[in-house]
C-alpha positions as CSV (number, residue, x, y, z in Angstrom):
1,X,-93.5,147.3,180.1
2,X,-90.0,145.7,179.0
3,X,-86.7,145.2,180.8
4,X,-84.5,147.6,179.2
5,X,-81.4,145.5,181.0
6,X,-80.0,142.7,182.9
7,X,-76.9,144.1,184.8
8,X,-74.7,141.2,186.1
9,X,-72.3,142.9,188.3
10,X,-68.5,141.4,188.5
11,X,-64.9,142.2,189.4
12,X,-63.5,140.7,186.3
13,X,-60.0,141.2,187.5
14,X,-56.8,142.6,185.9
15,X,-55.6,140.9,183.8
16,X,-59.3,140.7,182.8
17,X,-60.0,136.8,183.5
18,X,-62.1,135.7,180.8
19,X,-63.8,132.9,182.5
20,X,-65.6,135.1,184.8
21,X,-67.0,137.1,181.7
22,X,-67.9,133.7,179.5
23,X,-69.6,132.7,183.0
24,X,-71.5,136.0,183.1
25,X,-72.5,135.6,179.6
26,X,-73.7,131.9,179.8
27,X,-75.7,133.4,183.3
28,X,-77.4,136.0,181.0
29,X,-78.7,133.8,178.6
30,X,-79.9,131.9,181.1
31,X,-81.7,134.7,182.0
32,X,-83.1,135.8,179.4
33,X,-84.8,133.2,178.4
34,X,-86.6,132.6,181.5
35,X,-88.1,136.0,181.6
36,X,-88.9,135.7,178.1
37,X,-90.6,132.5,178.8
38,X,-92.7,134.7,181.4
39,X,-93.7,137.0,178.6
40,X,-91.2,140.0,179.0
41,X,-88.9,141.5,176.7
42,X,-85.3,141.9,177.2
43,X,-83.5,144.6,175.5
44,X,-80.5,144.2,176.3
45,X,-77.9,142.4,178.6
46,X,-74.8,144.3,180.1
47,X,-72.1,144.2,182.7
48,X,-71.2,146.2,185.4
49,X,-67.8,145.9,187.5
50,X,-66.1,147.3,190.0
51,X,-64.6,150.8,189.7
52,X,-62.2,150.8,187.3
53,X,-59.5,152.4,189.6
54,X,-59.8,149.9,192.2
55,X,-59.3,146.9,189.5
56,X,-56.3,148.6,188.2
57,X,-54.8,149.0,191.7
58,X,-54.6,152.5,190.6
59,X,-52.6,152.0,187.5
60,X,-55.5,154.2,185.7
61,X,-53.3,154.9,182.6
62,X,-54.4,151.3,181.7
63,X,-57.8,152.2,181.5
64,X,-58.3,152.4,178.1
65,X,-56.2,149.2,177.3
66,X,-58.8,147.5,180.2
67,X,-61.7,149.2,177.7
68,X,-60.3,147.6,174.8
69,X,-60.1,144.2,176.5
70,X,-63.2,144.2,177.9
71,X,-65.3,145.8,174.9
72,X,-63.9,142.6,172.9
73,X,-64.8,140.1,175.3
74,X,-68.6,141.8,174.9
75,X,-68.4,140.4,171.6
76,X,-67.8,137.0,171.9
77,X,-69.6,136.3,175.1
78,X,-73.0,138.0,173.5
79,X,-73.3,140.8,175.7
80,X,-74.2,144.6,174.3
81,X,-72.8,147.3,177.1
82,X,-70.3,147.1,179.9
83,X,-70.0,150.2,182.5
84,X,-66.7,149.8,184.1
85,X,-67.2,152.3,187.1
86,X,-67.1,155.8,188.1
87,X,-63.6,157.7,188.2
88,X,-63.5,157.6,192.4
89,X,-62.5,161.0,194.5
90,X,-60.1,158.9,196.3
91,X,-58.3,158.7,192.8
92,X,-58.0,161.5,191.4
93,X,-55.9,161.0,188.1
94,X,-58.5,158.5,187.3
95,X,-60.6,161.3,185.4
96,X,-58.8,162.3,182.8
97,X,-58.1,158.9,181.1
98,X,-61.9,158.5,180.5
99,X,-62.0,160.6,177.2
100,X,-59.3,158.3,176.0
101,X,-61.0,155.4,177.5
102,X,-64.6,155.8,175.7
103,X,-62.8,156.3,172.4
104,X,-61.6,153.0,172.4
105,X,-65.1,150.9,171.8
106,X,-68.6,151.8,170.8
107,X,-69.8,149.9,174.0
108,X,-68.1,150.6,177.2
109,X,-69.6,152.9,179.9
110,X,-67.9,155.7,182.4
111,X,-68.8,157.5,185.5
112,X,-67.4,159.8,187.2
113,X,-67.7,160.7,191.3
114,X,-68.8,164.0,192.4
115,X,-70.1,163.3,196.3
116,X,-70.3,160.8,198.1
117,X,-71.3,160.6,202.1
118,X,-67.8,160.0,203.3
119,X,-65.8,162.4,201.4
120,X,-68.6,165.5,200.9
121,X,-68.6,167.2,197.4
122,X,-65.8,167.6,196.1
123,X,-64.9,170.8,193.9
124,X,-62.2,169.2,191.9
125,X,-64.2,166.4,190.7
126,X,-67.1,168.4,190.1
127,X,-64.4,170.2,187.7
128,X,-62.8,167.0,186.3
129,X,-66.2,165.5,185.4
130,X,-66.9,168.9,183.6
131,X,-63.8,168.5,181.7
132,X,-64.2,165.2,180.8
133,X,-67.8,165.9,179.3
134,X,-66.3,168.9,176.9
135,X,-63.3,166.6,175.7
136,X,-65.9,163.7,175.0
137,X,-68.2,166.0,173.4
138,X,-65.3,166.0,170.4
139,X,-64.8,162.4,170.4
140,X,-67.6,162.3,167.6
141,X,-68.9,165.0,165.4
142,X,-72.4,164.7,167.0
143,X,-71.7,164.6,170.4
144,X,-72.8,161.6,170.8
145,X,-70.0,160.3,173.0
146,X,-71.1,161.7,176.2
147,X,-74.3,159.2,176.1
148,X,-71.4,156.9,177.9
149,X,-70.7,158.8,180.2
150,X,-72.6,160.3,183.7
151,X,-71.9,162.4,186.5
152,X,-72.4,160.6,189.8
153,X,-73.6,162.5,193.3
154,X,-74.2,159.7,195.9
155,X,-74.9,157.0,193.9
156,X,-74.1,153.3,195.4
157,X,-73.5,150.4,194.1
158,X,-75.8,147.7,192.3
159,X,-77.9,150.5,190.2
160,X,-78.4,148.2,187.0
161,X,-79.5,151.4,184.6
162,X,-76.0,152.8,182.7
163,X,-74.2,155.1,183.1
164,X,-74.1,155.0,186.7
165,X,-74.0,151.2,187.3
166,X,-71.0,149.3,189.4
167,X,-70.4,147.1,191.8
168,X,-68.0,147.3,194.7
169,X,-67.5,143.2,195.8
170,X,-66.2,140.1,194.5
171,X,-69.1,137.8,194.5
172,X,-71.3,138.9,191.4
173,X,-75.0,139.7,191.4
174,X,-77.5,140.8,189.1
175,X,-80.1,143.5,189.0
176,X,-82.8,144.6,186.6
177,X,-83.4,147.5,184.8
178,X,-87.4,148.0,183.2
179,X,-88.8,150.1,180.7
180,X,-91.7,151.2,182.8
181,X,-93.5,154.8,181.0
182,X,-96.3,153.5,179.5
183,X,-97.5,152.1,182.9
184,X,-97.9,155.4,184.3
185,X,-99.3,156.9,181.1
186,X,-102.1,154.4,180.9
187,X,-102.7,154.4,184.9
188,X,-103.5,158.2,184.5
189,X,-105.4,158.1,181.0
190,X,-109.0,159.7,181.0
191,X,-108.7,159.3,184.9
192,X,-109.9,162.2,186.8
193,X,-109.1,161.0,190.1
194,X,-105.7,161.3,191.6
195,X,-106.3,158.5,194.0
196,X,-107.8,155.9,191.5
197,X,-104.7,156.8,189.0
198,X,-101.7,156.0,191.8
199,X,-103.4,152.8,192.5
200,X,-103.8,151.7,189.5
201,X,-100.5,152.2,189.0
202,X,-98.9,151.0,192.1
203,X,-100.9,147.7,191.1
204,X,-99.0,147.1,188.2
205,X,-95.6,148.4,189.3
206,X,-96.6,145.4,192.2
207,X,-97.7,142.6,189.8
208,X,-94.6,143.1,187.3
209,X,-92.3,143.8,190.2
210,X,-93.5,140.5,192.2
211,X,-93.6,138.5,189.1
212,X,-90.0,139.3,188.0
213,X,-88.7,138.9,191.5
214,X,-90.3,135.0,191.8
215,X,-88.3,134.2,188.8
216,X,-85.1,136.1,190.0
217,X,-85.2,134.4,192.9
218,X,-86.7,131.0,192.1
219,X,-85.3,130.2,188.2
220,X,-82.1,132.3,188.8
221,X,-81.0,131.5,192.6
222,X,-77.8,130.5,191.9
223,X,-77.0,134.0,191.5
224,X,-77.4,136.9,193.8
225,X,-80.3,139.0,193.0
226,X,-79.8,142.9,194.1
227,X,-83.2,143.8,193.1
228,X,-85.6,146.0,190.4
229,X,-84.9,149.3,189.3
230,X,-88.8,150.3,188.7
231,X,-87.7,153.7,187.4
232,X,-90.2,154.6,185.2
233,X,-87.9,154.8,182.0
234,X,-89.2,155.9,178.9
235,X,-89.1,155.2,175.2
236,X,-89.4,158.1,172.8
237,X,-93.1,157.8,171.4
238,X,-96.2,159.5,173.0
239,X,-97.1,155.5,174.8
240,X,-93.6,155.2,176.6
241,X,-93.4,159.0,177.3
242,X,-93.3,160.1,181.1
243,X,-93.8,163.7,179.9
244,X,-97.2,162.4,178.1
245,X,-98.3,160.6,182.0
246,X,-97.9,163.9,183.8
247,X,-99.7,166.2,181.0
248,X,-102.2,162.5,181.6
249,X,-102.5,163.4,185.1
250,X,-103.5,167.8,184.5
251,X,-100.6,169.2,183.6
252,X,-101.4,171.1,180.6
253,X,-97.7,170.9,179.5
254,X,-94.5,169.2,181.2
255,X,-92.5,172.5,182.3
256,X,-95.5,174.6,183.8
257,X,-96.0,174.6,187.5
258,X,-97.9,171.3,188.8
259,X,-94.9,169.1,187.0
260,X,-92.9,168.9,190.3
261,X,-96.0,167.6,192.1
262,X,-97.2,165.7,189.4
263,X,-93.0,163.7,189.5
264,X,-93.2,163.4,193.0
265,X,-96.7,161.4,192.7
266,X,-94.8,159.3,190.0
267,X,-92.1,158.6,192.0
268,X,-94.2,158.4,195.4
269,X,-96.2,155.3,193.6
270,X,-92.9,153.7,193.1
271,X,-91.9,153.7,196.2
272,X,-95.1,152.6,197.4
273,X,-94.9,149.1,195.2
274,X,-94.0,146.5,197.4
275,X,-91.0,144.6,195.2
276,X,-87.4,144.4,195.9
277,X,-86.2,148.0,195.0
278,X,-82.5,148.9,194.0
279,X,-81.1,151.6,192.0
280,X,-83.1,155.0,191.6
281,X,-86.3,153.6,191.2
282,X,-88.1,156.9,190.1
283,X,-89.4,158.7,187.7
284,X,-87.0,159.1,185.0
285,X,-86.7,162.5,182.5
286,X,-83.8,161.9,179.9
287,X,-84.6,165.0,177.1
288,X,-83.8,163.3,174.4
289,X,-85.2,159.6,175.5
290,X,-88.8,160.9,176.0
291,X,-90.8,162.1,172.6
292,X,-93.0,164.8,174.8
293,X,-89.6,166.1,176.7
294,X,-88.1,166.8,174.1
295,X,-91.0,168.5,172.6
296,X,-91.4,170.9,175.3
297,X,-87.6,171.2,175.5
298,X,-87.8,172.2,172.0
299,X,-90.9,174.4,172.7
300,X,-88.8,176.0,175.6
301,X,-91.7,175.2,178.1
302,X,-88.9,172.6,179.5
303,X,-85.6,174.2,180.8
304,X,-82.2,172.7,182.3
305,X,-83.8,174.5,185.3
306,X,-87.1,173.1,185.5
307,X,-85.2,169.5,184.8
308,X,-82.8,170.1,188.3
309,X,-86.0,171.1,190.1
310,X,-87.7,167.9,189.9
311,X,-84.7,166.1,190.7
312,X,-84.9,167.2,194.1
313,X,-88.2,165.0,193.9
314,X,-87.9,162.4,191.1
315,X,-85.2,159.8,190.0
316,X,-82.5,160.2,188.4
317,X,-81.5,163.8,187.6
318,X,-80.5,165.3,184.4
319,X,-80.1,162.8,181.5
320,X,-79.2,163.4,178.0
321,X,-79.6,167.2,178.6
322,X,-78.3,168.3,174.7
323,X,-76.4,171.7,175.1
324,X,-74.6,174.4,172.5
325,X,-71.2,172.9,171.5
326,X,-69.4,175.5,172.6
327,X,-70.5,175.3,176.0
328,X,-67.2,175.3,178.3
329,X,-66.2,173.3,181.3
330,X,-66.6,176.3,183.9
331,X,-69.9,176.8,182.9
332,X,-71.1,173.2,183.3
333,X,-69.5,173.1,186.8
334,X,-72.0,175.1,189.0
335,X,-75.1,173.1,187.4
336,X,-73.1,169.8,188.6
337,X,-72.8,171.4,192.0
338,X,-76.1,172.6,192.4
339,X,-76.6,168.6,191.6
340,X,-74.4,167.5,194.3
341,X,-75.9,169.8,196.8
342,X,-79.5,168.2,196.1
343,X,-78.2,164.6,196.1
344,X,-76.2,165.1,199.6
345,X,-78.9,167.5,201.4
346,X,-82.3,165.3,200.5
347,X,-79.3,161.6,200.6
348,X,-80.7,160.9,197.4
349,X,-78.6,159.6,194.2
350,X,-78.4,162.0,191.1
351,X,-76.5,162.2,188.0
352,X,-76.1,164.2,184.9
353,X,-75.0,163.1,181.8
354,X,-74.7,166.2,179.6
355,X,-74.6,166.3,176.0
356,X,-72.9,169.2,174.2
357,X,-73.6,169.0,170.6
358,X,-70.2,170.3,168.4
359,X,-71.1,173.6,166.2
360,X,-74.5,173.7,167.8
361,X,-75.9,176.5,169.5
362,X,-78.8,177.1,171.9
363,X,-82.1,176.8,169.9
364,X,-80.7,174.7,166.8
365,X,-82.2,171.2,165.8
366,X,-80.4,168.1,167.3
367,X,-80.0,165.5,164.5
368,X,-79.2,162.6,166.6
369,X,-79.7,159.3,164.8
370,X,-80.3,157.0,167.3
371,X,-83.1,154.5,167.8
372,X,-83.8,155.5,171.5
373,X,-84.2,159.1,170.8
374,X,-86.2,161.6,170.1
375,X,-85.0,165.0,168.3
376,X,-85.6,168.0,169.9
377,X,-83.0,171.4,170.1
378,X,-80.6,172.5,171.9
379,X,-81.1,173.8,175.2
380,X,-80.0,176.9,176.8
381,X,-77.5,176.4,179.9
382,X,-77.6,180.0,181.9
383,X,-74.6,179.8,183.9
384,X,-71.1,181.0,184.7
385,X,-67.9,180.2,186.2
386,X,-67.6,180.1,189.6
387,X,-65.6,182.6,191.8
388,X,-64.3,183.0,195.1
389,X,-64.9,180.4,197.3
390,X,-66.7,178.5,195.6
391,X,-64.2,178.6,192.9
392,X,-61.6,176.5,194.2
393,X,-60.4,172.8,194.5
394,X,-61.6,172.2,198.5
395,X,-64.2,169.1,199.8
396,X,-66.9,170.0,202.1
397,X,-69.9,168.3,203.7
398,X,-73.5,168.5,203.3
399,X,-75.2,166.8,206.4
400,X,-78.7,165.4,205.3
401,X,-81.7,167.8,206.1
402,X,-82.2,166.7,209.9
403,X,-85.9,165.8,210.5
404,X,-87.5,167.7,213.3
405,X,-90.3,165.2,213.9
C-alpha cells in the first residue's frame, strides 16, 4: 500500500496570494516526511481549491489566466497537481472555458457539475460536460487531455483523489488519497472462504487507516485533517490490480456475472474499516489504470456497461473509459445521465472521466505512454442522442430511494 496523494485543500484567492500556496507547500513537505518516516510512500502531493467560479466571483473568462498562475506557482512551491474545482450549475458559462483552461499547463485539474442534491440533474450540464470532453479530446493528438478532467454527479467537497477534488471554505485542510489494490488482492489469494478473505482485509484497511490517522492528527495537528480516501486504487500490474482481487475472490474473469457482487464485497470491507473516511472510499475501476481491466476491456469481457453497473455498488464510477475518437458529444450525454441518475437515486458520488482517443476507433490498440497505465483498446460506447424530453436543457430531481424499513 502507498499514498497516491496528499490533497491540501485552500481558497488561494484572486489575485492568487502566493503566501498561502508557499504555506501549503512548506505544510506538504512537512508531511511527507513524517509519513515517510512511518514507512509509507508518497507519490505525489497536490492542491485542491475552491471552485474556480466562486474564486473568480464569476469572472470565468479568467480561468485559464488563474491556470496559468497557479500551474507556475506548482513549480516553485514543489507541488505536482492542482485541481481547481468543478464548473458549478449555478454558473453556467463556467464550462466552456475549461478546454482553454487545461491547455494552459500540463498539471492543472477540471471538473465539471452534473447533480447535485439542491439543484437535481441538470440536462444542460450534463451536455456542457459532454462538450467539453470532445473539445479536450483535440487538445493533444492522443487524447490524453481529458485525464484532467471528470464529470461530477453529487460529489462534495474534501475528496483528495483528482479529478474530482475541491474544497468549498476558507480555512484549509488536508485529506489523503492511498494506493490500496494490492491489499485486496492478497486478502483474497488462495482463500477459499469469503468470510476469512473480508477480514483479512478489513484488518489491514484498519491497521493502515489507524496508523495514518495518529500521525494526521498527532504530527500534523496544526492543520485540519478531513480524512482517508481508502478507495482501493490500483496500479497497472497484476499485484496492484482490483480486476486480479475479484477474479482472486471466483470470478473467473472481471466482466462475467459475480463481478457486481464480488465490488460490492470490496467496497462493503471498506466501509467496514473503522478509520476516518472521506471521499469515495470504494472500490475503484479506472480501464486504463488497472493491468487486468484493461485486459478484459481489450478482450471485450469488460464493457462501458458492465463498468456503470457496478457503480451503482462500487466507488467511483467510470474512470479513464478510452472511446473511438470520433465519438460525438450527443452520444456521450445519455451515459453521463444514466450516471447522474445512479448517483442521485442510491445519494452516492460518481464521476466519469471519458477518454476519446483522436483517429481511433472501437477495437483499435490505445498507445498511451504513460507510467500509470496500462494499454488496452478502444471500447465500444452503444448509445445515441437523446430526444424528446429528455432531450432538452430542463433540471429535475431525483429523491433518494426511500427505505421502507
Amino acid at each position: 500500500m502507498k499514498i497516491r496523494s496528499i490533497t491540501y485543500f485552500l481558497n488561494p484567492g484572486w489575485p492568487v496570494d502566493e503566501s498561502k500556496l508557499r504555506k501549503a507547500g512548506e505544510f506538504l513537505t512537512l508531511a511527507t516526511a513524517a509519513y515517510t518516516s512511518a514507512g509509507y510512500e508518497v507519490q505525489t502531493t497536490r492542491l485542491a481549491t475552491t471552485p474556480f467560479p466562486k474564486i473568480l466571483k464569476g469572472n470565468v473568462e479568467q480561468t485559464p489566466l488563474f491556470a496559468q498562475q497557479m500551474s507556475g506557482m506548482l513549480k516553485q512551491i514543489g507541488v505536482a497537481y492542482a485541481a481547481l474545482g468543478p464548473a458549478l450549475i449555478e454558473y453556467p458559462k463556467s464550462y466552456a472555458v475549461i478546454p482553454e483552461a487545461i491547455a494552459t499547463s500540463e498539471d492543472t485539474f477540471f471538473g465539471g457539475e452534473m447533480a447535485n442534491k439542491v439543484d437535481g440533474i441538470s440536462l444542460e450540464a450534463i451536455k456542457a460536460c459532454a462538450a467539453i470532453i470532445q473539445k479536450t479530446s483535440s487538445i493533444t493528438p492522443d487524447g490524453f487531455a481529458n485525464l484532467r478532467f471528470a464529470a461530477l454527479a453529487n460529489v462534495k467537497a474534501g475528496a483528495p483523489f483528482f479529478p474530482a477534488a475541491y474544497w468549498n471554505e476558507d480555512e484549509p485542510a488536508f485529506a489523503i488519497a492511498v494506493e490500496s489494490a494490492d491489499l485486496a488482492v492478497q486478502a483474497f489469494d488462495g482463500q477459499q472462504n469469503l468470510d476469512d478473505g473480508r477480514r483479512a482485509l478489513v484488518s489491514e484497511i484498519e491497521k493502515h487507516g489507524q496508523a495514518l490517522a495518529r500521525i494526521s492528527k498527532t504530527e500534523l495537528a496544526e492543520t485540519r485533517f478531513v480524512g482517508i480516501d481508502f478507495s482501493l486504487a490500483p496500479f497497472p500490474d497484476d499485484a496492484h490490480s482490483l480486476g486480479n482481487a475479484v477474479e482472486k475472490m471466483g470470478v473467473p474473469k472481471i466482466g462475467l456475472h459475480g463481478s457486481l457482487a464480488a465490488a460490492a464485497i470490496l467496497t462493503e470491507a471498506v466501509d467496514r474499516a473503522d478509520f476516518p473516511h472521506t471521499g469515495f472510499s470504494g472500490f475503484m475501476q479506472p480501464v486504463l489504470e488497472d493491468s487486468v481491466l484493461a485486459k478484459r476491456a481489450a478482450e471485450g469481457v469488460l464493457t462501458i456497461k458492465d463498468a456503470l453497473l457496478y457503480s451503482a455498488v462500487c466507488g467511483t464510477g467510470l474512470d479513464t473509459v478510452p472511446l473511438p475518437g470520433d465519438t460525438t458529444a450527443e452520444e456521450m450525454t445519455p451515459l453521463l445521465l444514466d450516471l447522474c441518475a445512479l448517483a442521485l437515486r442510491l445519494d452516492k458520488p460518481l464521476t466519469a472521466r471519458l477518454m476519446p482517443v483522436p483517429g481511433k476507433h472501437a477495437g483499435d490498440d490505445t498507445n498511451f505512454d504513460f507510467g500509470f497505465f496500462a494499454n488496452s483498446k478502444v471500447m465500444k460506447l452503444e448509445s445515441e442522442p437523446l430526444k424528446n424530453s429528455l432531450g432538452g436543457n430542463e433540471k429535475f430531481s431525483l429523491q433518494t430511494k426511500r427505505s421502507n424499513a
